[in-house]
C-alpha positions as CSV (number, residue, x, y, z in Angstrom):
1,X,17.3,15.5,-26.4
2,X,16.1,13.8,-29.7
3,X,12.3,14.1,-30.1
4,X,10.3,12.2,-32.4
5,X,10.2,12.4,-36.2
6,X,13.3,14.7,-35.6
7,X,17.0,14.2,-36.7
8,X,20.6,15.2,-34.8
9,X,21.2,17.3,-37.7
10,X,20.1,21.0,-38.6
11,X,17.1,21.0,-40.4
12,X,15.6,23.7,-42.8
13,X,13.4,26.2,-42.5
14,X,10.7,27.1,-44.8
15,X,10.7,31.2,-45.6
16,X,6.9,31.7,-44.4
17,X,7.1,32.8,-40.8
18,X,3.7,31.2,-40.1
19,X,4.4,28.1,-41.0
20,X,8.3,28.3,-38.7
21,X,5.3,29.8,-35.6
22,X,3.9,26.5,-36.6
23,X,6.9,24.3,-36.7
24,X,8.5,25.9,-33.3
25,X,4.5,25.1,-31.6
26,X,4.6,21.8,-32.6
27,X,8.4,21.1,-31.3
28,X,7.4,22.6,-28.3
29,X,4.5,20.7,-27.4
30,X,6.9,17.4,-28.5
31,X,9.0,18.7,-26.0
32,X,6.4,18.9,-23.1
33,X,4.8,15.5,-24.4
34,X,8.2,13.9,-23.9
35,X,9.2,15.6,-20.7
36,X,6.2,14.1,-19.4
37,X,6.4,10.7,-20.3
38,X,10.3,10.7,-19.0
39,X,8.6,11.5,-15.7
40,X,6.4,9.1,-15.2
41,X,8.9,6.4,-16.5
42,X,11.1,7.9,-13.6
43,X,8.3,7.7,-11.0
44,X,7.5,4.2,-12.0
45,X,11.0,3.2,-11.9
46,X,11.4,5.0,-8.5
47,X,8.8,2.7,-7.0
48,X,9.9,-0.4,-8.5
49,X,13.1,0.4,-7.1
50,X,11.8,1.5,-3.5
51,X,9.9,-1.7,-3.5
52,X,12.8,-4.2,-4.5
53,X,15.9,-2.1,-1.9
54,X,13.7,0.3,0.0
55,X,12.5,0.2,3.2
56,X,9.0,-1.4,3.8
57,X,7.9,1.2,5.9
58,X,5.7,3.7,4.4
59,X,6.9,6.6,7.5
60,X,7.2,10.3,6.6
61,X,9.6,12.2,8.1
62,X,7.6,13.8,10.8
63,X,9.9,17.1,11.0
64,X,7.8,17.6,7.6
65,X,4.2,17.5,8.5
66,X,4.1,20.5,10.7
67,X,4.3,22.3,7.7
68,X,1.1,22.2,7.3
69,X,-0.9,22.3,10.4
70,X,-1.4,25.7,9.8
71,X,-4.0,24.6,7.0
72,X,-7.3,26.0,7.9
73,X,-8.9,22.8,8.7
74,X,-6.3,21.7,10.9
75,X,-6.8,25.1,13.0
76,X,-10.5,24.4,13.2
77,X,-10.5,21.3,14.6
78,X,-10.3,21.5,19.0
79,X,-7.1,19.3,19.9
80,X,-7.7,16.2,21.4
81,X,-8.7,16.3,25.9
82,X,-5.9,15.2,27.6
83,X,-6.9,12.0,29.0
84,X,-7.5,12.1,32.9
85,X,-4.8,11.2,35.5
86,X,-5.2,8.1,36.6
87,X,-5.5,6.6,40.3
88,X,-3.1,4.1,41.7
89,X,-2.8,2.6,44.8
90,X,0.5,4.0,46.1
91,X,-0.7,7.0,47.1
92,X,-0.8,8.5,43.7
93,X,2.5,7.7,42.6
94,X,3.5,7.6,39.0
95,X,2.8,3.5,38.3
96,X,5.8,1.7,37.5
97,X,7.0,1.4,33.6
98,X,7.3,-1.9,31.6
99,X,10.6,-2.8,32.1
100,X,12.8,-4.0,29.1
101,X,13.9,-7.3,31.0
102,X,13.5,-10.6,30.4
103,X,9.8,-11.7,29.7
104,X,8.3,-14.3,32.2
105,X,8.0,-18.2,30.4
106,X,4.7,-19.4,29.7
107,X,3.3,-21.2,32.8
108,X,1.1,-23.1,30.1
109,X,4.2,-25.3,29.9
110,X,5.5,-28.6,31.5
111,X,7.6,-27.4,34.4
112,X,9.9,-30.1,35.1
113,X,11.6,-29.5,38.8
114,X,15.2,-30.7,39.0
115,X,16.2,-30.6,42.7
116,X,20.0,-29.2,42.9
117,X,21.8,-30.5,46.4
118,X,24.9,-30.5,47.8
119,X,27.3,-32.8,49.1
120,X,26.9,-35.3,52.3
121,X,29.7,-33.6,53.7
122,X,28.7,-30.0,53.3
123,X,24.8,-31.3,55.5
124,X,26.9,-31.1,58.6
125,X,27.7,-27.6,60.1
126,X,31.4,-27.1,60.8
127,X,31.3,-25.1,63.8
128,X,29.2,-26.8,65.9
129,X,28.7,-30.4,63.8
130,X,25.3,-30.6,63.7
131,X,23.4,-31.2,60.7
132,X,22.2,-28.6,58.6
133,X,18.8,-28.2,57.3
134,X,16.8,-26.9,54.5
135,X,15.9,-23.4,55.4
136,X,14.6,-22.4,51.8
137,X,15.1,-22.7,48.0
138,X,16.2,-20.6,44.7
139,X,14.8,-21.4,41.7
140,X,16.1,-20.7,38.3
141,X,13.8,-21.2,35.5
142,X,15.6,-22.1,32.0
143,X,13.2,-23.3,28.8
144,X,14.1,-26.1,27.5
145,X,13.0,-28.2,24.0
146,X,12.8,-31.4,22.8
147,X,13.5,-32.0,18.9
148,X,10.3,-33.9,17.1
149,X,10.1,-36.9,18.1
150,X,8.3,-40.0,15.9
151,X,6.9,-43.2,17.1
152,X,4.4,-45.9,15.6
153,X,1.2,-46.7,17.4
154,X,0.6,-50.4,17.1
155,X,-2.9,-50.9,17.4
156,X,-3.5,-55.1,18.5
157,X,-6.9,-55.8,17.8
158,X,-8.0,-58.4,20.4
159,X,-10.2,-61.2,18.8
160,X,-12.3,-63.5,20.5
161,X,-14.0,-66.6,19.8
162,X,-16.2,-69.7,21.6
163,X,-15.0,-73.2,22.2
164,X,-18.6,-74.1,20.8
165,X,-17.4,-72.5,17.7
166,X,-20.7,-71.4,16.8
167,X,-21.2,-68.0,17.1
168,X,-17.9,-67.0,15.3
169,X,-14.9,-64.8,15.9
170,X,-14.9,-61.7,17.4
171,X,-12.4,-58.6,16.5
172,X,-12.0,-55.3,18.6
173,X,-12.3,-52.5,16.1
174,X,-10.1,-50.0,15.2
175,X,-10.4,-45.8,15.5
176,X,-11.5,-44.2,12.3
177,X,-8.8,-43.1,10.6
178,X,-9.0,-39.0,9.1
179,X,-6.9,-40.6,5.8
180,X,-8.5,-44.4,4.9
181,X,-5.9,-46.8,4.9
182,X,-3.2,-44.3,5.7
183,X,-0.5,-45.3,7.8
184,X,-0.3,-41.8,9.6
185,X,-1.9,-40.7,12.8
186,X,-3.7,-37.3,13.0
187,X,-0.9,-35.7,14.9
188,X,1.5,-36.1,12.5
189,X,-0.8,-35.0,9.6
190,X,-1.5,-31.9,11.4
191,X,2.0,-31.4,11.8
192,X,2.9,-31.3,8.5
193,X,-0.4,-29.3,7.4
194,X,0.9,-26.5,9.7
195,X,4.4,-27.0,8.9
196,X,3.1,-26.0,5.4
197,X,0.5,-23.6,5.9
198,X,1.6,-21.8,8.9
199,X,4.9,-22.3,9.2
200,X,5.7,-22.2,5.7
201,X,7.7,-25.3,5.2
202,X,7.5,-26.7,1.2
203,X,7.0,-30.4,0.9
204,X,10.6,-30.8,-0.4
205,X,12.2,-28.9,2.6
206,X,10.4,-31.2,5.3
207,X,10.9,-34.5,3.3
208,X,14.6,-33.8,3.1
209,X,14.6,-32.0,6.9
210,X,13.1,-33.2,9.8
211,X,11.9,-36.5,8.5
212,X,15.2,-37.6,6.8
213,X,16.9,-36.2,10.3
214,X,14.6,-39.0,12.0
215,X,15.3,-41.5,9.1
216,X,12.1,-41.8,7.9
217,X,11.4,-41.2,4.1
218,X,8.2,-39.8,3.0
219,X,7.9,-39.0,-0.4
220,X,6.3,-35.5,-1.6
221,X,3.6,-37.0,-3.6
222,X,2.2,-38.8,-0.1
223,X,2.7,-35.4,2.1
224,X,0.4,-33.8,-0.7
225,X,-2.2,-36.8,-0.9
226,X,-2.8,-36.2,2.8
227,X,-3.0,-32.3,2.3
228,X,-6.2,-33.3,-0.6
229,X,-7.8,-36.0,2.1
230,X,-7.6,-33.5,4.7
231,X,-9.3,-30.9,2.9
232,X,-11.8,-33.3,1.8
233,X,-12.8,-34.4,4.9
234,X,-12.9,-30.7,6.2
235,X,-14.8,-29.1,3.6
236,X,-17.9,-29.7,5.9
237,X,-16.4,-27.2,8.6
238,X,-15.3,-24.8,6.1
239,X,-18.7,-24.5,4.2
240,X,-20.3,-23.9,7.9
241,X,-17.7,-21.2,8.5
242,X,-18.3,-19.6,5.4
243,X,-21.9,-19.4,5.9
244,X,-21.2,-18.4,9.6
245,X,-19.1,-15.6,8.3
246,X,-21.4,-14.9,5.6
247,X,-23.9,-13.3,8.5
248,X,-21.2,-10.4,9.1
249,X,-22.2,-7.1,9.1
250,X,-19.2,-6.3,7.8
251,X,-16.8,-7.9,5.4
252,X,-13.5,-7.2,4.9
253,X,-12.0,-8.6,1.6
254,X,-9.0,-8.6,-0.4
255,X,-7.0,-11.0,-3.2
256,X,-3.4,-12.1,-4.1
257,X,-2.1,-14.2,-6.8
258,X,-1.8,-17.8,-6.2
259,X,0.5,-19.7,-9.2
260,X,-0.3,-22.6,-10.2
261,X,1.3,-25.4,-11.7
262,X,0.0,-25.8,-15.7
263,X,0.1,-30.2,-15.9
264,X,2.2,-31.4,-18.9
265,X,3.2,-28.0,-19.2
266,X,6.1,-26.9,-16.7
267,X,5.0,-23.7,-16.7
268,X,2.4,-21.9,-13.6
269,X,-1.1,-19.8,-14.7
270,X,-2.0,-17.7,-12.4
271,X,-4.9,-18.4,-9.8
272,X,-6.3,-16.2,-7.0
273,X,-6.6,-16.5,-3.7
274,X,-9.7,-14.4,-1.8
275,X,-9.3,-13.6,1.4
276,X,-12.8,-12.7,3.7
277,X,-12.5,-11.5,7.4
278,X,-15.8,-12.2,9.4
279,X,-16.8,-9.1,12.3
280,X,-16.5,-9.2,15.7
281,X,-20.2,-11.0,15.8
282,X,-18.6,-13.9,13.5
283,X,-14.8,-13.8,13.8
284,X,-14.0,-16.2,11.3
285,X,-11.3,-15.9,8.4
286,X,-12.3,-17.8,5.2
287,X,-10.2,-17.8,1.8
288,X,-11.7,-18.6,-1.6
289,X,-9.4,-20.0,-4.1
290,X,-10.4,-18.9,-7.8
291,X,-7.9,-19.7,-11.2
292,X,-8.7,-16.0,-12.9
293,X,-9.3,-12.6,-11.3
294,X,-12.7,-11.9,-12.3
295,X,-15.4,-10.9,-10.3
296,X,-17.4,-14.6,-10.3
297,X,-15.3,-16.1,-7.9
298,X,-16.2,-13.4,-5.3
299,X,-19.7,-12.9,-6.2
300,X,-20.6,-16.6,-6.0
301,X,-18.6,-16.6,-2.6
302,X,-20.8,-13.5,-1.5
303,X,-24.0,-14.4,-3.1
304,X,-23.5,-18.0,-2.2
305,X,-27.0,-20.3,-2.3
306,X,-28.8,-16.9,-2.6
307,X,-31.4,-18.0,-5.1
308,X,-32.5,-21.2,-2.6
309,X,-31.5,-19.9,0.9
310,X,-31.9,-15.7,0.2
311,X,-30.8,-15.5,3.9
312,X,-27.5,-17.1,3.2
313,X,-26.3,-14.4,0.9
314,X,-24.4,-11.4,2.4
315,X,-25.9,-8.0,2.9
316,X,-24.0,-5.2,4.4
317,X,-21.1,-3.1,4.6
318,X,-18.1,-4.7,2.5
319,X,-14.6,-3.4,2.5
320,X,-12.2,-3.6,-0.2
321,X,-10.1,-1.3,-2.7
322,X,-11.2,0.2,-5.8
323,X,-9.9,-3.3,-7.7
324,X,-11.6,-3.9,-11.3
325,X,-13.3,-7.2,-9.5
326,X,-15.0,-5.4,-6.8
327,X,-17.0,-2.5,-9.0
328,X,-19.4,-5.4,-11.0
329,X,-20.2,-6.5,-7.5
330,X,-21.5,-3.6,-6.1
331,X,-23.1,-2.4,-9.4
332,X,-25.2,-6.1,-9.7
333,X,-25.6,-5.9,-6.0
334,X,-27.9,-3.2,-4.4
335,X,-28.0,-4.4,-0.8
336,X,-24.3,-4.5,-0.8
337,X,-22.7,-1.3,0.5
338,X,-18.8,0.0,-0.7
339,X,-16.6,0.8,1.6
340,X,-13.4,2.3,1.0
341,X,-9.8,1.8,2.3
342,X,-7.8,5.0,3.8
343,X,-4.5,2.6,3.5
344,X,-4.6,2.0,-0.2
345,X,-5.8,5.6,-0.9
346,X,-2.3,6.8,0.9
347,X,0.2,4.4,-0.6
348,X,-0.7,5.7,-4.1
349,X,-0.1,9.8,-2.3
350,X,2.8,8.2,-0.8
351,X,4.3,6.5,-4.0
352,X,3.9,10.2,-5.8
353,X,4.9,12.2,-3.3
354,X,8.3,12.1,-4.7
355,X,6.7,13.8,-8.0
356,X,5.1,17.2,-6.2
357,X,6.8,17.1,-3.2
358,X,4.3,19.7,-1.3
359,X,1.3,18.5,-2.3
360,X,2.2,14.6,-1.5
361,X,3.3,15.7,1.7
362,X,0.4,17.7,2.4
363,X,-1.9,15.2,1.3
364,X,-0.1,12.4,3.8
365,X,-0.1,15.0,6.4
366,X,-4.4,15.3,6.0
367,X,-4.4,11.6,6.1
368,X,-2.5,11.3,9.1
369,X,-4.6,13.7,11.2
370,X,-7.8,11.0,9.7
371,X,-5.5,8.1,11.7
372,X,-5.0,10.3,15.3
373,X,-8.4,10.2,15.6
374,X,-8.6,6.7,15.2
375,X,-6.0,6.1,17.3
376,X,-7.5,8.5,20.3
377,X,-10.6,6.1,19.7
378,X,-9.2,2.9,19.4
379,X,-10.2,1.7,23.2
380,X,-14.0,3.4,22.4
381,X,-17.0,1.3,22.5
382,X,-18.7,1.8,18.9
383,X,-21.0,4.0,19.4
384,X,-18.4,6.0,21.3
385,X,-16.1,6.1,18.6
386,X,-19.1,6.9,16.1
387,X,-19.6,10.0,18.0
388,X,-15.6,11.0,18.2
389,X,-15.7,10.9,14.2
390,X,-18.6,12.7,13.7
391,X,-16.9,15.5,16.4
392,X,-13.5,15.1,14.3
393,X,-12.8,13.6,11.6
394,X,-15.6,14.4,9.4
395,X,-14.4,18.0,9.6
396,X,-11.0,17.0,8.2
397,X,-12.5,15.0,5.7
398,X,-14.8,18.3,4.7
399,X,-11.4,20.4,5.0
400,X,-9.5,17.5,2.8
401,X,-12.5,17.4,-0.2
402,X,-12.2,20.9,-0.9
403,X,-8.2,20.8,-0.6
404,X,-8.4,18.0,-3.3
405,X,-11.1,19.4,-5.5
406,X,-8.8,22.7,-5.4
407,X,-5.5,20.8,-6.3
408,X,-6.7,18.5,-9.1
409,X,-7.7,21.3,-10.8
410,X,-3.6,22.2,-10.9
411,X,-2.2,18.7,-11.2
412,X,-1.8,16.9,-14.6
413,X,-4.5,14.2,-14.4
414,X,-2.5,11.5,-15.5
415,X,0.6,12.2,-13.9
416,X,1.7,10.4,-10.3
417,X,-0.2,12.9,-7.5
418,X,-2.9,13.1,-10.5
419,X,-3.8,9.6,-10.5
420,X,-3.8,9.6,-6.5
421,X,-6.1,12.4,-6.4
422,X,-8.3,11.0,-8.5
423,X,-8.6,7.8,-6.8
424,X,-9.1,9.6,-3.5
425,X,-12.1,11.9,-5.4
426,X,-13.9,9.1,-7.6
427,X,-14.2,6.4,-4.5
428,X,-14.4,9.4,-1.6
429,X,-18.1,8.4,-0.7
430,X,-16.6,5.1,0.0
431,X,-13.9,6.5,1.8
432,X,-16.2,8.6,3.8
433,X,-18.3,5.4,4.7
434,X,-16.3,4.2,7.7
435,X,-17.7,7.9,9.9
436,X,-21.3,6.0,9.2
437,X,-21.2,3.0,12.0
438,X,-18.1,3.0,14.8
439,X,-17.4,-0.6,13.9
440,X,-16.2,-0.1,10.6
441,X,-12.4,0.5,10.5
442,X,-10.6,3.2,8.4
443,X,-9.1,0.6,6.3
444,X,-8.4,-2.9,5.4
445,X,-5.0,-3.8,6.9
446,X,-6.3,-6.4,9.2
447,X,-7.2,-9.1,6.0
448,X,-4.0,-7.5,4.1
449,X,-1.9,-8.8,7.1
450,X,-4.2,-12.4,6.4
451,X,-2.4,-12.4,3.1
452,X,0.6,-12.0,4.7
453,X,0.2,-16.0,5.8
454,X,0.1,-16.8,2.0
455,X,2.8,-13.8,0.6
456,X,5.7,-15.4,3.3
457,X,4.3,-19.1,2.1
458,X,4.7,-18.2,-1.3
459,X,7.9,-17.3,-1.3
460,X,8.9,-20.7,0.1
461,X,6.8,-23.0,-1.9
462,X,6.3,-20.7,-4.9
463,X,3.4,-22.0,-6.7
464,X,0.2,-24.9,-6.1
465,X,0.8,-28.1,-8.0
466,X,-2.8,-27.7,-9.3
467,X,-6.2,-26.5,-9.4
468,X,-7.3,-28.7,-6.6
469,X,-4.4,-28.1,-4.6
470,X,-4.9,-24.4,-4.6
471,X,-8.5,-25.2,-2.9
472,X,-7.0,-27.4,-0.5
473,X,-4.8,-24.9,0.1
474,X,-7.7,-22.4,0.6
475,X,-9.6,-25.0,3.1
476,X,-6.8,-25.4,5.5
477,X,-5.2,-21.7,5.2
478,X,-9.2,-21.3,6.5
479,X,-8.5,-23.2,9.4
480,X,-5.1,-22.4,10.2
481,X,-6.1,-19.0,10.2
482,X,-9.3,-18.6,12.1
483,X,-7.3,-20.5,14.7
484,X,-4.4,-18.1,14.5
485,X,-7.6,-15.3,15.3
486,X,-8.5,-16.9,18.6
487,X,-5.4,-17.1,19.6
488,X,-5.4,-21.1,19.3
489,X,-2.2,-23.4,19.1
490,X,-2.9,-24.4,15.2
491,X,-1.4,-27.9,15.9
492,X,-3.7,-28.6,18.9
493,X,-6.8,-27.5,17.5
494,X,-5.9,-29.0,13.3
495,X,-5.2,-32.2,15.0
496,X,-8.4,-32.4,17.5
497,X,-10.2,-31.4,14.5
498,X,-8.8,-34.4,12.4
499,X,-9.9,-36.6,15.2
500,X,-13.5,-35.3,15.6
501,X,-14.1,-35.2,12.2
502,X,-13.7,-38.8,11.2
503,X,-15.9,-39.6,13.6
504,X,-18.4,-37.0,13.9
505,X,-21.8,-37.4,15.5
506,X,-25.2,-35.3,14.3
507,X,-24.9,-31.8,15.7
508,X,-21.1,-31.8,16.5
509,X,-19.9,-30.0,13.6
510,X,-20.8,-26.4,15.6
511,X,-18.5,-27.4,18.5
512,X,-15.4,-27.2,16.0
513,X,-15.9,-23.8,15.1
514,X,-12.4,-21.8,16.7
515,X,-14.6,-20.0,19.1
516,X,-16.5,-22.5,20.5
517,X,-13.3,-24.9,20.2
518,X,-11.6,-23.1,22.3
519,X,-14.7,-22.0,25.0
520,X,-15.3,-26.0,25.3
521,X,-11.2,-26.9,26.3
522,X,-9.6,-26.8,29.4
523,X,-6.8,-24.1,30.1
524,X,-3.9,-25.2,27.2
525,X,-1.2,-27.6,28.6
526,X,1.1,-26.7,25.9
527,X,3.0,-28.9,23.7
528,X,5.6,-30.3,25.9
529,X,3.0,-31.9,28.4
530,X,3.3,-35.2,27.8
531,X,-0.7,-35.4,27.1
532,X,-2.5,-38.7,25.8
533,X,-3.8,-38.1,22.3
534,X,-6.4,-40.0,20.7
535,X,-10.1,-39.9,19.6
């Protein structure tokens, strides 16, 4: 191995022993120096290389993690009651498993009966030659679809005049339209809105797919002038779920990059997109779109009209890693309490395990006894599952501080388990927040898997085709997925929305929200029912 400042060949001594003490010291911390740094290079390229051919799945092999459940705190802590047997009405027989089968199709659907008969001549009985006569039926149920279909409302405007000719013509007038003087209906704007945003269909791939299959040619630049009109007439639903959401408790909040496409340039800079994930009290999903990572963008979002309206700005609990943007926030905001996130602290023990084998899979193992708790109190009412934390997990926790402090000591601080470790230790009171209220989860996977709407689109699409277009893209991913929360058919509800909104009367803007959306329709007749659409 070649260090540096030293050469292949044999090099001299000097005479004084000192000095060669000095030399062989100096070569030997070289050594270490390098040794190290060919570590973490191999760590680093370990986890580039999981991420790009490994498995997604972040599983330990569980034959390893009994290893350490003889750990002190792991023998302290009372197992888990065994839940009570429970009562069913066949006389306390085991109830039937979930079969593997065949799911059921929706009954939401159009059911379309299509009688099945047979012949005249097989209606007459053979022995005794009387006619035979329905006695019963078997019905199969197969599901069906129907490509998309396009047609073209004509809308004839009647007009209407006097013979007296005095008091001039009269002219029916037309619905307003969601896009002025567009020539596309609601239906099919919200089709192609979710097509992109939910579906995650670029531009090019449904101008040259299912509209070229109908022979109909829509350019890209029009299916993106509708996207910008759509989330111009919808910013006044967006802005009332932000400040809806703003009046969470908690906040859950995380970021991903966004390209965007430079004009005159050809090349992308990158933006951000914010994702913020309302409570249970406001379930609404919002994203912010930003073009740098700095802490602004979500401050202003957070903070938003706080100088005017103080009661719109958000106070409580906010949930988020230990990113660079997040730490001005909570340093310029006092009312605005850290919480940390038990996922992100075990990827990084996770991505080092590989370095220090027993402590990595030590640490996981501590971590994993955090998540059995939460998963014995996932069906707990809050203050329930407050109480089952206190009982259980903030034992391990207590166990898990002093294992940490102990091995940190031991580790190299900037090696792979160092760096994890001292994540876990400089944000633990963060990390220990979620045992304070029974509604805070253990971590923040329910907005990462939000991003996961934007990670899959971005692969398709790659990049925004400009500033504006990445907050268009921020209004309707908003919508799409708020919708998507409430368990809403995002075509239905984007294209009722479309309706209602170019025509919307004081004090309807509230009935749009998903929630109430959704509490104010009728039981879904899916898309096949051949429904009349319209204002």
């Amino acid at each position: 191995m070649r260090l540096r400042g030293m050469s292949t060949e044999a090099r001299s001594l000097p005479d004084d022993l000192a000095l060669c003490h000095a030399i062989i010291t100096q070569m030997q911390e070289e050594l270490v120096s390098s040794r190290r740094t060919i570590a973490q290079l191999e760590h680093r390229l370990d986890v580039l290389l999981r991420r790009l051919f490994g498995p997604r799945s972040e599983r330990v092999d569980p034959n390893q993690l009994p290893l350490f459940e003889t750990a002190p705190d792991a023998a302290a802590t009372p197992p888990a009651p065994e839940p009570p047997p429970t009562t069913t009405d066949n006389g306390g027989a085991k109830p039937k498993r979930k079969g593997h089968g065949r799911r059921r199709l929706p009954e939401n659907l159009e059911h379309r009966r299509i009688p099945l008969d047979i012949g005249e001549a097989e209606k007459t009985c053979p022995c005794c030659g009387k006619p035979r006569h329905v006695i019963g039926e078997v019905v199969t149920k197969r599901l069906g679809f129907e490509p998309t279909q396009f047609y073209v409302n004509e809308y004839v405007q009647l007009k209407y005049g006097c013979d007296c000719e005095q008091s001039g013509v009269l002219l029916a007038e037309k619905p307003i339209q969601p896009i002025e003087k567009g020539n596309a209906e609601p239906e099919l704007v919200a089709y192609v809105a979710v097509s992109r945003f939910d579906d995650h269909s670029p531009y090019y791939r449904q101008q040259h797919g299912q509209f070229r299959r109908a022979g109909i040619h829509i350019p890209r630049s029009t299916l993106w002038g509708w996207m910008w009109q759509i989330g111009e007439l919808c910013l006044p639903l967006y802005d009332l779920l932000h400040e809806r959401m703003l009046q969470s408790k908690l906040l859950g909040t995380d970021d991903t990059p966004l390209p965007v496409l430079v004009p005159g340039r050809g090349k992308t800079q990158q933006g951000h997109l914010w994702a913020y994930r309302g409570d249970c009290g406001q379930p609404f999903n919002v994203f912010d779109f930003t073009m740098n990572h700095s802490h602004v963008g979500p401050l202003e979002f957070l903070r938003r009209d706080a100088r005017s309206r103080p009661e719109a700005a958000f106070r409580g609990y906010l949930q988020a890693d230990a990113g660079s943007p997040y730490d001005p926030i909570f340093r310029q905001c006092g009312d605005l309490i850290e919480v940390g996130c038990w996922a992100h602290a075990r990827r990084k023990f996770f991505d080092a395990k590989d370095t220090d084998l027993a402590r990595g899979l030590e640490a996981l193992a501590r971590i994993k006894q955090l998540y059995a708790v939460e998963h014995d109190a996932k069906d707990l009412s809050s203050a329930d599952r407050f109480a089952l934390r206190q009982e259980r997990a903030l034992p391990l926790l207590g166990a898990m501080k002093h294992w940490l402090d102990e091995q940190y000591a031991k580790v190299l601080p900037r090696s792979a388990l160092g760096g994890a470790m001292g994540y876990a230790l400089g944000n633990w009171q963060a990390l220990l927040r979620y045992t304070e209220d029974g509604g805070i989860p253990i971590d923040n996977n329910l907005v990462e898997q939000m991003l996961k709407l934007v990670a899959i689109g971005r692969k398709n699409w790659l990049f925004a085709g400009s500033e504006r277009g990445g907050r268009t893209a921020a209004v309707l991913f908003t919508l799409i997925s708020s919708a998507k929360r409430h368990e809403l058919n995002t075509w239905t509800y984007l294209r009722d929305v479309l309706w209602r909104l170019a025509d919307l009367k004081p004090g309807e803007l509230a009935e749009l929200l998903p929630d109430r959306w959704r509490d104010s329709r009728p039981p879904p007749a899916g898309l096949s029912a051949k429904v009349a659409s319209g204002p």
